[in-house]
C-alpha positions in Angstrom: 92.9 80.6 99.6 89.7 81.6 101.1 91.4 85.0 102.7 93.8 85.8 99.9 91.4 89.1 99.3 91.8 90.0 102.8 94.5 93.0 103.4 95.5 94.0 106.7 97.8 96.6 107.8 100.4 95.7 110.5 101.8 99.1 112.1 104.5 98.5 114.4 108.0 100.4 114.7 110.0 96.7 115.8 111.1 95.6 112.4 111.6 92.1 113.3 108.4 91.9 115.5 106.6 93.6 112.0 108.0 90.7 110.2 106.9 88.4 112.6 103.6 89.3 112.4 103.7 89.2 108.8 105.1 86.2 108.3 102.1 84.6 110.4 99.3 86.6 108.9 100.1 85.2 105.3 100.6 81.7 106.4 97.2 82.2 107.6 96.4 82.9 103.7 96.1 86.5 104.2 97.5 89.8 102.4 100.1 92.2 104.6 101.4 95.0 104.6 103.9 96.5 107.3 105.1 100.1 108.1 106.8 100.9 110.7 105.5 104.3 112.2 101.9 106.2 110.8 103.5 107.9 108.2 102.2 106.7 104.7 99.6 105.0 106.4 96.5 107.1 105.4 98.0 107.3 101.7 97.9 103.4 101.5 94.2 103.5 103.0 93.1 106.3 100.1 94.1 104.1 97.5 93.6 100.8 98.9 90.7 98.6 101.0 92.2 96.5 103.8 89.9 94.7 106.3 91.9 95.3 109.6 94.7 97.1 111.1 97.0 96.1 113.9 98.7 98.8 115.4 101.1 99.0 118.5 100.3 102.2 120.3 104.2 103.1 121.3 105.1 104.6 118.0 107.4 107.2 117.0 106.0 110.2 116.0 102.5 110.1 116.4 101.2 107.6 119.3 99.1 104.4 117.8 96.0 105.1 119.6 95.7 108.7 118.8 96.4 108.1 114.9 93.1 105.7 115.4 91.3 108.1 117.2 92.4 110.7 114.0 91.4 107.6 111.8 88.0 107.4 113.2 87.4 111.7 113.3 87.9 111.6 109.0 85.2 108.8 108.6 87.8 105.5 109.0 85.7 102.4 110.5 88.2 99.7 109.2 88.5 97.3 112.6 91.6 98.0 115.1 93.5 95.5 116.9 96.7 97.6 119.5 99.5 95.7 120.2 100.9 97.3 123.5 103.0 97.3 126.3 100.7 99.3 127.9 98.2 97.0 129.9 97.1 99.1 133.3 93.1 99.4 133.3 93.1 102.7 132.5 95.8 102.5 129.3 92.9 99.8 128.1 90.4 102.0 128.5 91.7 104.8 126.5 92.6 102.4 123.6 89.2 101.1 123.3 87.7 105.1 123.7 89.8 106.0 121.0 88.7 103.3 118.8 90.7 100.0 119.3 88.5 96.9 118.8 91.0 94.2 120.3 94.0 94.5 122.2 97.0 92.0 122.7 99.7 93.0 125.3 103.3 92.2 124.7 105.1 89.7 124.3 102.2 87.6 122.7 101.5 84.0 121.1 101.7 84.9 117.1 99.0 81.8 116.9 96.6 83.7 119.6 97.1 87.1 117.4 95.7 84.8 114.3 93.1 84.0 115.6 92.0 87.2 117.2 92.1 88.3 113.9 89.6 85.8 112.6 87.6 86.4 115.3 87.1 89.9 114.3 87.1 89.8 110.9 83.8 87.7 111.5 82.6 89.9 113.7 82.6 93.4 111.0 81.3 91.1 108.5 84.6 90.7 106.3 84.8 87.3 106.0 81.6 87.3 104.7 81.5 90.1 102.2 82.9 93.1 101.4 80.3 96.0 100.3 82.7 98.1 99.0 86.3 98.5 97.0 87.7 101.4 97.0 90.8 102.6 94.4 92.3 106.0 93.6 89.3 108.6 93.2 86.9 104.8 92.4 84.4 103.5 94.5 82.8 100.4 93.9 79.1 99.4 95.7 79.4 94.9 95.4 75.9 95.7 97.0 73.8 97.9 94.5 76.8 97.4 91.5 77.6 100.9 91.5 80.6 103.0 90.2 80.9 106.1 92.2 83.7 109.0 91.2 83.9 111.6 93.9 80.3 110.8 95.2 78.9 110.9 91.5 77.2 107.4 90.6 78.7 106.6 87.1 76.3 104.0 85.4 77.8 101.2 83.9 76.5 98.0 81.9 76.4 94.9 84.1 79.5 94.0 82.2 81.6 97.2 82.7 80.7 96.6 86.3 81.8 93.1 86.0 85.0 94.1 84.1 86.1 96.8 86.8 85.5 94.8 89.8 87.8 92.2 88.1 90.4 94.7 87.9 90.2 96.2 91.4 90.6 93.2 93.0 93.9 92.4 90.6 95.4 96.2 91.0 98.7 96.2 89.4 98.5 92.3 88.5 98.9 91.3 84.6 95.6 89.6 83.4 95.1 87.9 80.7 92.5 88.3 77.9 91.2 84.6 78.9 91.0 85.5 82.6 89.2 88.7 81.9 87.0 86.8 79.4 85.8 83.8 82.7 85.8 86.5 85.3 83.8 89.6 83.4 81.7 87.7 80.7 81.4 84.2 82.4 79.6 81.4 80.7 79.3 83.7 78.1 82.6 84.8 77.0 83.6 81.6 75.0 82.1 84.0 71.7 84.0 87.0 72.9 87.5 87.2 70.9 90.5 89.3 71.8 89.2 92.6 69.8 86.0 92.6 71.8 88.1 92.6 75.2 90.1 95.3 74.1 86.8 97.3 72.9 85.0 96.4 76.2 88.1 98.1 78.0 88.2 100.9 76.0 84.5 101.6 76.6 84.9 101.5 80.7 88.0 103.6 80.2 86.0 106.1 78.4 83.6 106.3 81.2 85.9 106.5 84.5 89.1 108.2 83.3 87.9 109.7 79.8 90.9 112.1 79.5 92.9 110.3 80.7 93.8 111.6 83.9 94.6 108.5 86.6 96.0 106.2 83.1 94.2 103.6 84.8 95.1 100.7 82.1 98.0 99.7 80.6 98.4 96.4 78.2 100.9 94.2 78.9 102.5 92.8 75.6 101.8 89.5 74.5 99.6 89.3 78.2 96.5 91.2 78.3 96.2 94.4 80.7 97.1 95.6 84.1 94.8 98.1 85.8 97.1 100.6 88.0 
């Protein structure tokens, strides 16, 4: 499916509302997660890349709206949709100061929340690329094909580019040698055997974890790898 790469984070403290929402989001094709409050949130977006949040701004703990606002202080620009009760002109008005991009008041149409989604997506340029992937302490530049580690650009061969991005778009997904082989080598891996794969790997380990540190790669018996 043409969104399958898409993550979005749905933040709202109603469980079956949160399921809801998430049921509809991946019928649209697209990958969800839920919490229900902010805690854990900012962990997940370290270590992960998702496209979109929605977020309903009466939360426990911390209110939605000011976690967006904190989101936006550390450098977060990943688009905001708030789910609310809250509707009075000037309730809007401090949602979209504090760095909502959509709203939706409750109750609302599951369908209309779908598409309001697509509609932004398009509009930060998500559906039609994503510039970067970020994973653990990894950053990955789809534009230029750099590797940056903690703001240091870590040259790689076209290959061990090719070979990582496969990865970080599969985290914690077996692949197999053959799938590694069509998505990292191409046209050009029908020459390549198992040995060179496993070389290959070993190389790119070398160069973004070389003692070791994150274990980034782990082989699967009798599958291939997973990258976690």
């Amino acid at each position: 499916m043409q969104n399958e790469n898409i993550e979005i984070i749905v933040i709202e403290d109603e469980e079956d509302i949160l399921e809801l929402i998430e049921y509809h989001l991946e019928k649209e094709g697209y990958s969800a997660t839920g919490f229900l409050s902010t805690e854990n949130v900012e962990q997940f977006l370290e270590e992960e890349n998702p496209s979109l949040m929605i977020v309903d701004r009466n939360l426990p703990g911390m209110e939605g709206s000011e976690f967006v606002a904190y989101l936006r202080e550390i450098g977060y620009d990943i688009p905001v949709i708030f789910l609310t009760a809250k509707d009075k002109e000037s309730e809007l008005e401090e949602g979209y100061e504090r760095g909502g991009d959509d709203y939706m008041s409750k109750p609302f149409s599951p369908k209309e929340l779908t598409l309001r989604v697509k509609a932004l997506l398009k509009r930060s340029g998500f559906l039609m690329r994503q510039e970067r992937i970020k994973y653990k302490l990894l950053t990955i530049d789809l534009i230029k094909n750099d590797l940056y580690i903690a703001e240091e650009i870590i040259p790689l061969t076209n290959l061990e580019f090719n070979l990582l991005h496969t990865f970080m778009k599969h985290i914690d997904k077996p692949l197999t040698r053959d799938f590694l082989r069509d998505e990292a080598w191409g046209s050009d891996g029908d020459g390549v055997n198992d040995n060179a794969v496993n070389v290959a790997i070993n190389r790119l380990k070398n160069k973004i974890d070389p003692q070791n540190e994150q274990n980034y790669f782990h082989p699967v018996w009798g599958v291939g790898y997973k990258f976690h």
